[in-house]
C-alpha positions as CSV (number, residue, x, y, z in Angstrom):
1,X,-4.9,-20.8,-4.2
2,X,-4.3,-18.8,-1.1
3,X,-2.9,-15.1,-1.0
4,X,0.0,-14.1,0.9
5,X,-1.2,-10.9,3.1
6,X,1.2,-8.8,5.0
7,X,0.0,-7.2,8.5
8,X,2.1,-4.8,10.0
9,X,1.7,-4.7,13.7
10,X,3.6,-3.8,16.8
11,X,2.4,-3.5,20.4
12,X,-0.5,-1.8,21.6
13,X,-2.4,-3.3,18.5
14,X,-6.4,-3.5,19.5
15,X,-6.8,-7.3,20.1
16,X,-9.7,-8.4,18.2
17,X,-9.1,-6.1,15.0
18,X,-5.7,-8.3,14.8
19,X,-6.9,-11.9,15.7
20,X,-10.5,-11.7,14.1
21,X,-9.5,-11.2,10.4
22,X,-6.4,-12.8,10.9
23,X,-8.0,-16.3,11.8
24,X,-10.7,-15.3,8.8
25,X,-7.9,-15.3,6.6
26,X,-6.3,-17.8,7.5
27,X,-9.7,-20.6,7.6
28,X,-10.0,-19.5,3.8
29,X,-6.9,-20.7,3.1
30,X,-4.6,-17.2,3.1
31,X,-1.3,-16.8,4.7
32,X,-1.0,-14.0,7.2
33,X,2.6,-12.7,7.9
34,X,3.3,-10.4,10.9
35,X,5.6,-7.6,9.9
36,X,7.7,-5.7,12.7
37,X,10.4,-3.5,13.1
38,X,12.2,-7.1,13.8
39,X,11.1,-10.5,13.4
40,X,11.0,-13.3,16.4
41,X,10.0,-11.0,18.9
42,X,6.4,-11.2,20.4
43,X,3.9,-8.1,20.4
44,X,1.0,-7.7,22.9
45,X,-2.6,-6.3,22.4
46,X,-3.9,-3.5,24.2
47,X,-6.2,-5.5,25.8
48,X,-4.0,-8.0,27.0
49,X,-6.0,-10.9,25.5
50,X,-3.4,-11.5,22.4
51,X,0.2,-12.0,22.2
52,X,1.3,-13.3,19.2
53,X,5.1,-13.9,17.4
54,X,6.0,-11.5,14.6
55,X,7.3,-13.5,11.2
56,X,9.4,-10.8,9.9
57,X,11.1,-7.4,10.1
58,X,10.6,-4.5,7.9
59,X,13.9,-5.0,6.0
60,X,13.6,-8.4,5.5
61,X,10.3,-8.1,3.1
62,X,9.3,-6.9,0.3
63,X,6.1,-5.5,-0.9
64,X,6.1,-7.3,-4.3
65,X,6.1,-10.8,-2.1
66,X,2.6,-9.9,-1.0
67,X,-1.1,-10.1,-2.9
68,X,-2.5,-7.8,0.1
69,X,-1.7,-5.3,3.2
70,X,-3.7,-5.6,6.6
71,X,-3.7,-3.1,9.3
72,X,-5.1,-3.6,12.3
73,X,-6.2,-1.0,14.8
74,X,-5.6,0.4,18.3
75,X,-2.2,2.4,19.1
76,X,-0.1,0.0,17.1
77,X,-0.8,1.9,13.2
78,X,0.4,5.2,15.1
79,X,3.7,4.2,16.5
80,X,4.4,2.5,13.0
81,X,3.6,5.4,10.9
82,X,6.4,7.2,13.0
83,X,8.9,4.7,10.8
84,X,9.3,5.6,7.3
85,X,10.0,2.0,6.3
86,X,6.0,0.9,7.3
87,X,5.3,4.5,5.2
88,X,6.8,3.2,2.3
89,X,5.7,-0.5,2.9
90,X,1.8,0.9,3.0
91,X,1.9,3.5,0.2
92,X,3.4,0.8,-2.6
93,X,0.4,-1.3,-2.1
94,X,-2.0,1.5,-2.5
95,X,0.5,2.7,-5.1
96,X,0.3,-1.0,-6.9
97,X,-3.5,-1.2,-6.8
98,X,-3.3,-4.1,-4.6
99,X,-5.6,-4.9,-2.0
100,X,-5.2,-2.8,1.3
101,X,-7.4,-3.8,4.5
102,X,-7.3,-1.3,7.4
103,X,-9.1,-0.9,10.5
104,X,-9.9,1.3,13.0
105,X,-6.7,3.7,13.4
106,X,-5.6,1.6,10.8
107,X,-5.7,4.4,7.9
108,X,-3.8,6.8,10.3
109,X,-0.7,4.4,8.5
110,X,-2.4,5.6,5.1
111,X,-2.6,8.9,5.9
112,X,0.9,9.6,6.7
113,X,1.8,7.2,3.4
114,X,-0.2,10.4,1.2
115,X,-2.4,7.6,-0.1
116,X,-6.3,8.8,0.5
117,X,-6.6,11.4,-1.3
118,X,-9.6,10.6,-3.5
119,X,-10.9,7.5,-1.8
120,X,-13.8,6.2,-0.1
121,X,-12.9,5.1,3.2
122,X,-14.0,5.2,6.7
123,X,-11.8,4.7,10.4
124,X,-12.3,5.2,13.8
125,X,-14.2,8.1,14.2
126,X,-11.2,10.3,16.5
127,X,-9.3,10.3,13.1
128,X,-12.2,10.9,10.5
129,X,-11.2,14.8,10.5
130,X,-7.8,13.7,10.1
131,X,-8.8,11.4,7.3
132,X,-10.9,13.9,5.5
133,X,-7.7,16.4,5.7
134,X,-5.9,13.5,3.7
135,X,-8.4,14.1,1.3
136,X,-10.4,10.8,1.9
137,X,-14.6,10.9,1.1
138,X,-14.8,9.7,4.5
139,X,-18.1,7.6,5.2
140,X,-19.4,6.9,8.9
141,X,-20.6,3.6,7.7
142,X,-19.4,-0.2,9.1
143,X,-17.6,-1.0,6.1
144,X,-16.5,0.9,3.1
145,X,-14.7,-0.8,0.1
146,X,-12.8,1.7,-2.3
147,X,-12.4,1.0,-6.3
148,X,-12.4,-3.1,-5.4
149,X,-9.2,-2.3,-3.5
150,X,-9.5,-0.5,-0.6
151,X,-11.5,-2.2,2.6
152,X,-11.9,0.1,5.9
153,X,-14.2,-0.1,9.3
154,X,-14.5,1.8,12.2
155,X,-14.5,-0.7,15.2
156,X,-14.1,-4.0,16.2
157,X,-18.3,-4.3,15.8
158,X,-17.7,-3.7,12.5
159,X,-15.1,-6.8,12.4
160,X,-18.1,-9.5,10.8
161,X,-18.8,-6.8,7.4
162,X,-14.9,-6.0,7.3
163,X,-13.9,-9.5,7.0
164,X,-16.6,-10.4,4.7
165,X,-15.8,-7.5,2.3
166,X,-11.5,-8.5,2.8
167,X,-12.5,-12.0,1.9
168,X,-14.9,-10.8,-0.7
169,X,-11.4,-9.1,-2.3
170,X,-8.9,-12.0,-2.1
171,X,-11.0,-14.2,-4.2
């Protein structure tokens, strides 16, 4: 049976980091639902390449509806993490022990949230001081996969080992 994975994302979200895992997920079988500050508007990558229609706003969902969190990379984690709602969203699925998937700038969402402290993770490598301030064991490796919860990379090479170890999670 499929899981039902939020991904928060607004513009300025690094193309590839979005569409790769998301069309992963969704070829095993996994709903992916786009989570904005308002749903039925359309967000653009950095790149240009991807422009995709976001499912729901903030309000309208709640964590408890979801079995996992994904966080794409590029500018898009930063200007979210400037919105307490996406905060709070993030920091009740680390909270709830469910599976989290970020990459990239991703954790900066976690960072703000308070929830690294402790954990093995890794992220681009601009915010891998800022990570390690948040306490994280920060690893310069492709993919790092926290207490069979926690999944981060560093870049959209990495994309292939992050969405094996995401998949690896959701069974």
């Amino acid at each position: 049976m499929g899981k039902k994975i939020a991904c928060v994302l607004t513009n300025q979200f690094e193309d590839s980091e979005y569409i790769e895992p998301a069309r992963a997920f969704m070829d095993a079988g996994h709903e992916v639902v786009t989570i904005e500050k308002e749903g039925g508007k359309e967000v653009t990558g950095k790149q240009g390449e991807v422009t995709t229609k976001i499912d729901k706003g903030i309000d309208e969902v709640n964590p408890a509806d979801f079995d996992a969190l994904f966080i794409p990379g590029g500018f898009s984690p930063d200007l979210l993490r400037a919105d307490e709602r996406f905060v709070n969203f993030a920091k009740s699925f680390m909270d709830e022990k469910k599976p989290v998937f970020a990459i990239c700038h991703g954790p900066q969402l976690l960072i703000t949230a308070k929830a690294l402290e402790g954990r093995d993770a890794t992220g681009y490598k601009s915010i891998a001081v800022d990570m390690e301030y948040a306490g994280a064991n920060y690893a310069d490796k492709e993919v790092v996969v926290c207490q069979k919860q926690l999944v981060t990379s560093r870049q959209p090479n990495d994309i292939p080992a992050f969405n094996r170890e995401a998949l690896n999670l959701l069974k």
